[in-house]
C-alpha positions as CSV (number, residue, x, y, z in Angstrom):
1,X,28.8,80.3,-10.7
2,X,28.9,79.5,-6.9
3,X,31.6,77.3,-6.1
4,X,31.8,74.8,-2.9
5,X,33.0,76.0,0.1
6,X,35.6,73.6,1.3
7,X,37.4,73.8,5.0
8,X,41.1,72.7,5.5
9,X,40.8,70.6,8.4
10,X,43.5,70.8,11.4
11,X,46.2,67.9,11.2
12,X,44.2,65.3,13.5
13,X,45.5,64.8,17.1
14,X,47.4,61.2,17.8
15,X,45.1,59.0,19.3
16,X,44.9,58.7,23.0
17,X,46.4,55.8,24.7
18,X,45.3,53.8,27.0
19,X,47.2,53.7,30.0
20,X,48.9,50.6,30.8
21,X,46.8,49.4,33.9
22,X,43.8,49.6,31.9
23,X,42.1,47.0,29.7
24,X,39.3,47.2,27.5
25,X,36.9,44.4,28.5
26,X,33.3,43.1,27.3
27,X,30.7,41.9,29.6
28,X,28.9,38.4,28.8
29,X,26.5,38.2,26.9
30,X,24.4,36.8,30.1
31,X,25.0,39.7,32.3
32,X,22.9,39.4,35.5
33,X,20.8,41.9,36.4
34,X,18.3,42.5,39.6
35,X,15.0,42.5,36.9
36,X,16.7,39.3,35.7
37,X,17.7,40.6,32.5
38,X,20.8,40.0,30.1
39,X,22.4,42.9,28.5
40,X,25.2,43.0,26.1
41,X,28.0,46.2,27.0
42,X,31.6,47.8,27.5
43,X,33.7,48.4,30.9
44,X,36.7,50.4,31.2
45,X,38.6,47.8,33.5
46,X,41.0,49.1,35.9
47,X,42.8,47.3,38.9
48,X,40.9,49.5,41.5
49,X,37.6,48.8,39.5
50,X,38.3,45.2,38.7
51,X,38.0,44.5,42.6
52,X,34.6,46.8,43.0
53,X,33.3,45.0,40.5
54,X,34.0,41.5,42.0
55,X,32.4,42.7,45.3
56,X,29.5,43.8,43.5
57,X,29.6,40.6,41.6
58,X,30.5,38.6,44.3
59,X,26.9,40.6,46.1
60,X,24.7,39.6,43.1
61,X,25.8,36.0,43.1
62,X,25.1,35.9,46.7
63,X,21.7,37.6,45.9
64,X,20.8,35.0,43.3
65,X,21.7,32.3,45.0
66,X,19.0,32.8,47.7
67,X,16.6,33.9,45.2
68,X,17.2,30.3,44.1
69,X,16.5,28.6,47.0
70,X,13.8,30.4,47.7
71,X,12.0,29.4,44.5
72,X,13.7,25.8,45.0
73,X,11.8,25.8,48.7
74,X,8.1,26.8,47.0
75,X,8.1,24.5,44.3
76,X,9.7,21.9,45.8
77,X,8.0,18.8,45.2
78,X,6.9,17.4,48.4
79,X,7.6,13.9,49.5
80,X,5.9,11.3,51.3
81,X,6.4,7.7,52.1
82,X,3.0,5.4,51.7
83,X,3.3,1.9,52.7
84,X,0.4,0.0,50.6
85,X,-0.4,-3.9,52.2
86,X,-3.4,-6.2,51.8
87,X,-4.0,-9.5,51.6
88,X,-2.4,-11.7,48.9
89,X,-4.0,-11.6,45.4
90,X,-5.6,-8.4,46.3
91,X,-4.4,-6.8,43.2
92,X,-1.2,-4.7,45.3
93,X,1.5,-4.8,42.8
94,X,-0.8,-4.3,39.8
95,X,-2.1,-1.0,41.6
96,X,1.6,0.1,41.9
97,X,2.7,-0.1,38.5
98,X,-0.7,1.1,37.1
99,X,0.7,4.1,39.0
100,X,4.4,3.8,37.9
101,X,3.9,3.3,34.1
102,X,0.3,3.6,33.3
103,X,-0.2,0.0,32.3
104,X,-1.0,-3.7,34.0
105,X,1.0,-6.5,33.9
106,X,1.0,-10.1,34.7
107,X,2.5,-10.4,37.9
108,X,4.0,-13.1,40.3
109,X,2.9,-13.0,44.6
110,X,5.1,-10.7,45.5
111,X,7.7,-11.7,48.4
112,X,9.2,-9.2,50.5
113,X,8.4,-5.8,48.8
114,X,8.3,-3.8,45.7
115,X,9.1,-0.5,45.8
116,X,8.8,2.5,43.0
117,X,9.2,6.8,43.3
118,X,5.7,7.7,41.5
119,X,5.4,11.4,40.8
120,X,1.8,12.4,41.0
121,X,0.3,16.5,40.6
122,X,2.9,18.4,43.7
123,X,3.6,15.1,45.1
124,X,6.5,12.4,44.7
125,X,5.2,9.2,46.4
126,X,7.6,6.3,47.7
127,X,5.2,3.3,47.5
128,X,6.3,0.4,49.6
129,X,4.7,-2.6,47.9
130,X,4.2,-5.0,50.8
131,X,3.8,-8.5,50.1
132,X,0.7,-10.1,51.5
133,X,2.5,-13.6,52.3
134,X,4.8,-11.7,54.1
135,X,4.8,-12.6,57.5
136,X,3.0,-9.6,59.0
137,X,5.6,-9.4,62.3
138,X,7.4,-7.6,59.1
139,X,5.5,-5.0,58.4
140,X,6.2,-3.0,61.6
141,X,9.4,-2.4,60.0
142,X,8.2,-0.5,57.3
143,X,5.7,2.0,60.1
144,X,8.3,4.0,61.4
145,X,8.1,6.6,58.6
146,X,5.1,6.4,57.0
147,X,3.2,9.4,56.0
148,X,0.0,7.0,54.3
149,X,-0.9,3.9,54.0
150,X,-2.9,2.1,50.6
151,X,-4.6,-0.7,51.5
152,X,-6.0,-3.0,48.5
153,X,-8.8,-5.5,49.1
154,X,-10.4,-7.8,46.3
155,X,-14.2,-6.5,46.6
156,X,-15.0,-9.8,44.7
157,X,-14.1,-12.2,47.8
158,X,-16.6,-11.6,50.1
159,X,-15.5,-14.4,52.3
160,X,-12.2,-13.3,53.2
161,X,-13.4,-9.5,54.0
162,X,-13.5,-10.4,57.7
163,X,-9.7,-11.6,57.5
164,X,-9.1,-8.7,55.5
165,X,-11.4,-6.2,58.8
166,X,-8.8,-7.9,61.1
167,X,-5.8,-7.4,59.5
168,X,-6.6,-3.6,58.9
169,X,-7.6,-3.2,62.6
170,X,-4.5,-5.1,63.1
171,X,-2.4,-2.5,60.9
172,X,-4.4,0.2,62.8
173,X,-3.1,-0.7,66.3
174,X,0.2,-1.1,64.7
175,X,0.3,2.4,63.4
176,X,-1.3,4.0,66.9
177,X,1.9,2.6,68.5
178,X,4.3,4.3,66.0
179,X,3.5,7.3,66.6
180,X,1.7,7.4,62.9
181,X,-1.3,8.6,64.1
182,X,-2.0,11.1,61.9
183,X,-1.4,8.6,58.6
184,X,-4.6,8.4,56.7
185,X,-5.7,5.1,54.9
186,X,-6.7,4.8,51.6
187,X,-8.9,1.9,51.2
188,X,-9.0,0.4,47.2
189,X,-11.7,-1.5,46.8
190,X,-10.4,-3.3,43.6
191,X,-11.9,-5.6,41.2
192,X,-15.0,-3.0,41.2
193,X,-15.8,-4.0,37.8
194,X,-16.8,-7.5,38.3
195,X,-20.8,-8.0,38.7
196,X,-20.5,-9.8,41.8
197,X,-18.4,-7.3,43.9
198,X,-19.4,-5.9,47.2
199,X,-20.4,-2.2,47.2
200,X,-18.3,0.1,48.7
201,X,-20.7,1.1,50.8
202,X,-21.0,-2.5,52.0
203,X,-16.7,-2.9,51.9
204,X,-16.5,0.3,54.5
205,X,-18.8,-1.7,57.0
206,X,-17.3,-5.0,57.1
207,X,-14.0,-3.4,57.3
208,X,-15.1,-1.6,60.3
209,X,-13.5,1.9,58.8
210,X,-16.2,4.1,61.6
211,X,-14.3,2.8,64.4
212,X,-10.5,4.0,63.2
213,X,-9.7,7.3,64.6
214,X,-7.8,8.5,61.7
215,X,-9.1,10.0,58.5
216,X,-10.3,7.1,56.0
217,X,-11.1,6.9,52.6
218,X,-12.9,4.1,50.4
219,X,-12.3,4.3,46.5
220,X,-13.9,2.0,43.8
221,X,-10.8,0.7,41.9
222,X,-10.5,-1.3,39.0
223,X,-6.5,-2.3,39.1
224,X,-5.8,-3.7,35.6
225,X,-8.1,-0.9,34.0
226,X,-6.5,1.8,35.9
227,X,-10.0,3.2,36.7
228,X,-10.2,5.0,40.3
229,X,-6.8,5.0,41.2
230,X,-6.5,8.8,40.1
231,X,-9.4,9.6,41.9
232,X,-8.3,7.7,45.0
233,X,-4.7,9.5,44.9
234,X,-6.1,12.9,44.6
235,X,-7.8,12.2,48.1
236,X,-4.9,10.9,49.9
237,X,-2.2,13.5,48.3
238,X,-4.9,16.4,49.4
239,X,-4.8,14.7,52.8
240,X,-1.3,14.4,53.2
241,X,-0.4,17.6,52.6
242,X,-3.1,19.3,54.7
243,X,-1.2,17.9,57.5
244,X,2.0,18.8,56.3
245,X,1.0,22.5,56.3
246,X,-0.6,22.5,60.0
């Protein structure tokens, strides 16, 4: 019968140490990498390559850092400050937090002003909610930085669109002198939904809005529904940052 071959292995050599300077270490779990990917792994860690591999370390964190704020700079949310004004019991305020919080509510004249961050598409808006019984020798203080200005009428009061022509041209003047220009005004005509209310058509006459030299825009707004604000912000956030990019 054939038997199994068997081998006498050699008495095994001692194990080799490691020398004393040396330390077996395991890289994080989130190891960074150029492509941006993790990797799991082993490094032989010696004094002289400990401090390579803080310099290369030190390089890739530098690296990523930019990287960063690169990304940070393109998706940046861009900001702008919009001063929205009209006369009292034009339907301001319930515009504003239509825009905040999606909802109306029952709301007081508004002394002084309101003001809310609204986020909307690229876009974070700082509305300045303006009181309409403010004296308007106060507004000019809110001009100086204004990127847009919102300016709500009630379409359903015919008889105080020619106060409402002069205040605007009023504003207008105001703005030229500020060196805000280049601000463009979003007109909402509100109450749109009421039978009675003047056309837009009609609104962008009486208000005078051919002889502004600045870009203009008239939206049919319902406040309390929400309806046309969307549609009104999509112009003026378009606008605004068409001049931001010249």
């Amino acid at each position: 019968d054939t038997q199994p071959c068997c081998f006498e292995l050699a008495t095994p050599p001692p194990p080799i140490e490691a020398p004393e300077a040396c330390a077996l270490t395991t890289q994080p779990a989130s190891a960074l990498h150029s492509n941006g990917e993790t990797s799991k792994g082993s490094l032989l860690d010696t004094p002289g390559k400990r401090e390579g591999e803080r310099e290369r370390m030190g390089t890739t964190a530098l690296v990523s850092h930019a990287c960063t704020a690169m990304h940070s700079a393109m998706f940046e949310r861009k900001q702008a400050n919009v001063m929205m004004l009209g006369l009292d019991a034009a339907g301001k305020t319930t515009v504003l937090y239509q825009l905040k919080l999606g909802k109306a509510f029952t709301t007081i004249p508004t002394i002084g002003f309101n003001k809310e961050s609204v986020e909307y598409k690229s876009m974070t808006l700082q509305i300045f909610d303006v009181g309409g019984r403010t004296r308007r020798q106060m507004w000019r203080h809110y001009y100086r930085e204004t990127d847009a200005v919102i300016f709500v009428i009630d379409s359903t009061d015919e008889d105080r669109l020619e106060h409402a022509a002069w205040v605007l041209a009023d504003l207008v003047a105001d703005l030229d002198s500020k060196n805000t220009r280049d601000a463009p005004v979003l007109v909402l005509a509100n109450k749109q939904d009421i039978p009675y209310a003047v056309s837009v058509k009609e609104v962008a006459k009486k208000l005078g809005l051919s002889k502004i030299r600045r870009e203009w825009h008239v939206q049919a707004a319902c406040a309390k529904k929400g309806e046309g604000l969307h549609d009104g912000l999509d112009w003026l956030c378009g606008t605004i940052e068409d001049k931001m990019e010249r």
